[in-house]
VOKOL-764954 format. One line per field, with one value per residue (C-alpha): residue number from 0; x, y negated, z negated. Coordinates in steps of 0.001 Angstrom, whole numbers. Each point is the difference from the previous one (the first is absolute). Layout:
REM VOKOL-764954
nr	c(NUM  ...)
u	c(X  ...)
v	c(Y  ...)
w	c(Z  ...)
REM end
This chain:
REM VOKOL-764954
nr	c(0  1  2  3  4  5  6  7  8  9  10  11  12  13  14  15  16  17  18  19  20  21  22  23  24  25  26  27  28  29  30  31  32  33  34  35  36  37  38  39  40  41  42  43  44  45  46  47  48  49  50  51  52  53  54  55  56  57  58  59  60  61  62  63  64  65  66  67  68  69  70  71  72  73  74  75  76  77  78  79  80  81  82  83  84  85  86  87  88  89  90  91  92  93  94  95  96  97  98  99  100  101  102  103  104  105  106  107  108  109  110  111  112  113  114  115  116  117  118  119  120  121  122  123  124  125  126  127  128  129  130  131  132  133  134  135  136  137  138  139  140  141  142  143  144  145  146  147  148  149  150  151  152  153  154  155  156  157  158  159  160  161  162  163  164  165  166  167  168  169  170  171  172  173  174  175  176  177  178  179  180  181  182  183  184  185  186  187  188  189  190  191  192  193  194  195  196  197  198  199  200  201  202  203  204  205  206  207  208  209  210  211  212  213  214  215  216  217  218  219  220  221  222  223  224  225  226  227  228  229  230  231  232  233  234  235  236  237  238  239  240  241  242  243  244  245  246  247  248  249  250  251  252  253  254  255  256  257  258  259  260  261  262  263  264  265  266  267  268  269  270  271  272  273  274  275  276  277  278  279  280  281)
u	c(84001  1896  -1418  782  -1227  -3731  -163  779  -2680  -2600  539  444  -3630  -1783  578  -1100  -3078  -948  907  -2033  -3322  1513  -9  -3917  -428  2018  -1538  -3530  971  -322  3180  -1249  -2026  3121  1494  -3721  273  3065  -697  -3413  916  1486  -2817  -790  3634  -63  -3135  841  3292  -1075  -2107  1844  3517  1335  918  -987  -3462  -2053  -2514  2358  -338  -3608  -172  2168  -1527  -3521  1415  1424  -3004  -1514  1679  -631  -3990  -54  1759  -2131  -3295  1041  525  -2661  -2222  1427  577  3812  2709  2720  1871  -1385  -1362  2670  1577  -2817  -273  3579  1423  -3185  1076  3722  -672  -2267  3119  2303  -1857  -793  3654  1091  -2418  -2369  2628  2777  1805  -642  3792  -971  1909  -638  3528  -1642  -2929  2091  2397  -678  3009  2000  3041  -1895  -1840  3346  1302  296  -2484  -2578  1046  -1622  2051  -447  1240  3562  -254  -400  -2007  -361  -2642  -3486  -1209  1674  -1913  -2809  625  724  -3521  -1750  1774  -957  -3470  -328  2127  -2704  -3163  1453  556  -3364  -1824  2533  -1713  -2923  1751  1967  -2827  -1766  3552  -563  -3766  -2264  -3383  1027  1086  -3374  -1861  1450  -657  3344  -655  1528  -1444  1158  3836  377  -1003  1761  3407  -617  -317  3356  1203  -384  1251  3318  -274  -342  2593  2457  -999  2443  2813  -81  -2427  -2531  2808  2067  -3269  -1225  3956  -306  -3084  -690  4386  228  -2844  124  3391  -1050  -3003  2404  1801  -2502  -2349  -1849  -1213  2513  2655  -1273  299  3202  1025  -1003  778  3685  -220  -843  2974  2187  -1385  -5  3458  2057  -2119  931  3285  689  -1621  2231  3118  -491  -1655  -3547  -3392  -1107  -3873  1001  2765  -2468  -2493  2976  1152  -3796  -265  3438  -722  -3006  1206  2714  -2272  -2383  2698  1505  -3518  -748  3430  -535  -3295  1176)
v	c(-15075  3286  2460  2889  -2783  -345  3576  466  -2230  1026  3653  -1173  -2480  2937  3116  -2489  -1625  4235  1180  -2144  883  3343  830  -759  2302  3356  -546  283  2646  -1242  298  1767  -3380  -1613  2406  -299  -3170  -739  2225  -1193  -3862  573  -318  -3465  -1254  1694  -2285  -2876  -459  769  -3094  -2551  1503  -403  2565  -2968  -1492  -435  2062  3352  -335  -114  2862  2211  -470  661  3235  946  -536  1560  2792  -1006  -273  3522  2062  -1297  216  3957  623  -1445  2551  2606  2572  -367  1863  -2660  -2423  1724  -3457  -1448  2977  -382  -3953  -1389  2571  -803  -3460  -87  2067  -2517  -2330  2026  21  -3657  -162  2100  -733  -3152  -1973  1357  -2699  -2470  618  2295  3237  3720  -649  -3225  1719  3014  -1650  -4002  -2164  -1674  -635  -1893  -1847  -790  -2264  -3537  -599  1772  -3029  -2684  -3102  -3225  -3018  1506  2513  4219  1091  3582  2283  -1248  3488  100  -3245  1517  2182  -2097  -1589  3306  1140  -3607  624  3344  -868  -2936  2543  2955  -2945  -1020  3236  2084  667  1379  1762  2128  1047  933  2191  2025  -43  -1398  927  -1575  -3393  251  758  -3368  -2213  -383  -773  3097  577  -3771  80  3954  -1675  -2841  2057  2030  -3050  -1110  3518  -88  -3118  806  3094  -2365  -2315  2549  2314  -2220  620  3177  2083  2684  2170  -2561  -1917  2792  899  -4039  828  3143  1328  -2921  -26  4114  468  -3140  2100  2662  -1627  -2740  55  -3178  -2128  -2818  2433  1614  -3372  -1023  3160  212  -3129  585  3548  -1789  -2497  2267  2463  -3209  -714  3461  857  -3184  63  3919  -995  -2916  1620  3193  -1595  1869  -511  -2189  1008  3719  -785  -1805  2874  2528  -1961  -714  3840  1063  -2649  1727  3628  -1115  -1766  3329  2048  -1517  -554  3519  930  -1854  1538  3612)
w	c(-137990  1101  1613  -3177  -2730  1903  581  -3872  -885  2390  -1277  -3847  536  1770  -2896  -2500  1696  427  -3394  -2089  1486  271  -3628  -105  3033  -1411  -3676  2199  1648  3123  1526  3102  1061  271  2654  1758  -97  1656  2838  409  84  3548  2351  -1435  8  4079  800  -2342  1795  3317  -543  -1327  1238  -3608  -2949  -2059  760  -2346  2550  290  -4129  71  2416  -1476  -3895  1789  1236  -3204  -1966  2354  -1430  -3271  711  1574  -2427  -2431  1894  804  -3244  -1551  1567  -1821  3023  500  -2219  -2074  2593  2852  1444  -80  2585  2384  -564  838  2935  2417  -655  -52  3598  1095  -464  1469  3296  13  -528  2956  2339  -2  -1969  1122  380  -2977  -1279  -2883  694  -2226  -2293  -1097  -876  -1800  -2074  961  1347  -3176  2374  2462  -1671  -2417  2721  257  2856  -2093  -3294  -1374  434  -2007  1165  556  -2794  878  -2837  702  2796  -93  -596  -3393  -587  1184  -2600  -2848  322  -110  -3137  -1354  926  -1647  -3408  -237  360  -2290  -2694  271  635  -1734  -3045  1930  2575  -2952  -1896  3244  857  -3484  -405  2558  -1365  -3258  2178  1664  -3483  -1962  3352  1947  3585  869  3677  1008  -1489  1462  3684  -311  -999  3252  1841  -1471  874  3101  495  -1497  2153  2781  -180  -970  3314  2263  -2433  -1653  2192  -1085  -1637  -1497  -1343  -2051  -1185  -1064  -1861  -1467  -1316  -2421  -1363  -272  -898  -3244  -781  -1466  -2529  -941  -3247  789  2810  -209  -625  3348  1998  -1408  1242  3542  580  -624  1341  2772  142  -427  2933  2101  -835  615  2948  1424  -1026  1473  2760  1379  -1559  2041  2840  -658  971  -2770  -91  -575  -1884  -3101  252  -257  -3028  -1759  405  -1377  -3222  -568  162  -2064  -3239  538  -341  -3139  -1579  23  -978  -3093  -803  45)
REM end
């Protein structure tokens, strides 16, 4: 496999395993979680791979969901006491830890091989190269990241189609899908686990900008043309594709930095649609 056809699909794999979760997370309005979360993941991807020397242990992704959640947890445990002002938490929450990280990272664990670009805006080049491929026999079938990938996308398509019924009404009306019985509290943790898992595994490739470009301008931009839910999906997830596809494809034409290139692009699409939308409403 060339090098431009896995870097297209690790980029193509990555925006979609983002925006489908995404669309839950703007229509909750917790789109700021996202960009805590992908800062705060990093001081348990520093220590996860400074143990097992690998940005794909199965440890580093333990460590680095614990620290997210840990995010997660202490938002919602600060707010719940009623003293702090909107997503205030959330500002006091994830900078202490992305800092923590940051030191770990230059200091301690300075030399584990993670480096602050990687952490910025990920590394879809490097890890786009054959030595970073899954081979089969004698068959290249693309980077293991964007398999890596795949699965996680699998693994939340399966939950939203089982949960999904609860996890929508909960979206519009959560006291009325705790009054008929949903098990509201259980399918809202488990999402966030699945959160930050995608957050996870995307962190090597797209970074903590890229990650919440991946997530939250899709899923936006869909949210203001669609009337219904499905609509809404259908929409990101082509949004999405087609981000995916002219960032990538200005990117290697003009010999750009690819990461900033596909946030560049998910922002311009959704200035764009805004700007139409209300043009049309005047």
């Amino acid at each position: 496999m060339s090098f431009a056809v896995a870097l297209f699909l690790l980029t193509f794999v990555t925006a979609l395993t983002c925006a489908v979760p995404g669309l839950f997370i703007v229509l909750r309005g917790q789109s700021m979680l996202i960009d805590a979360l992908s800062h705060a993941v990093l001081p348990g991807i520093v220590i996860g791979v400074a143990l097992t020397g690998s940005l794909h242990s199965p440890v580093m992704t333990l460590t680095a969901m614990c620290m997210g959640l840990l995010v997660v947890w202490g938002s919602h445990e600060m707010r719940s006491r009623g003293l702090l002002i909107g997503d205030a938490d959330q500002g006091i929450v994830f900078p202490a830890i992305f800092a923590i990280g940051v030191l770990l990272l230059s200091t301690v664990f300075a030399g584990i091989g993670v480096s602050s670009d990687t952490v910025l805006a990920g590394d879809l080049n490097l890890l786009a190269l054959s030595s970073n491929h899954v081979i089969v026999g004698a068959l290249d079938i693309g980077p293991a990241d964007m398999w890596i990938q795949l699965a996680t996308l699998a693994l939340m398509v399966a939950f939203l189609a089982l949960t999904g019924r609860v996890l929508t009404t909960a979206t519009f009306d959560r006291a009325h899908a705790v009054a008929i019985g949903f098990p509201v509290r259980a399918v809202e943790m488990a999402f966030m686990v699945l959160i930050a898992l995608t957050v996870v595994t995307s962190f090597s490739v797209a970074g903590s900008i890229l990650v919440v470009a991946f997530m939250i301008c899709p899923a936006a931009t869909a949210t203001l043309c669609a009337t219904t839910l499905r609509g809404a999906l259908a929409l990101t997830v082509a949004i999405a594709t087609v981000n995916s596809t002219l960032g990538f494809a200005l990117s290697y034409t003009f010999d750009l930095a690819t990461a900033p290139t596909l946030a560049v692009m998910s922002g311009l699409t959704f200035v764009a649609v805004f700007a139409t939308t209300a043009a049309l409403k005047r």
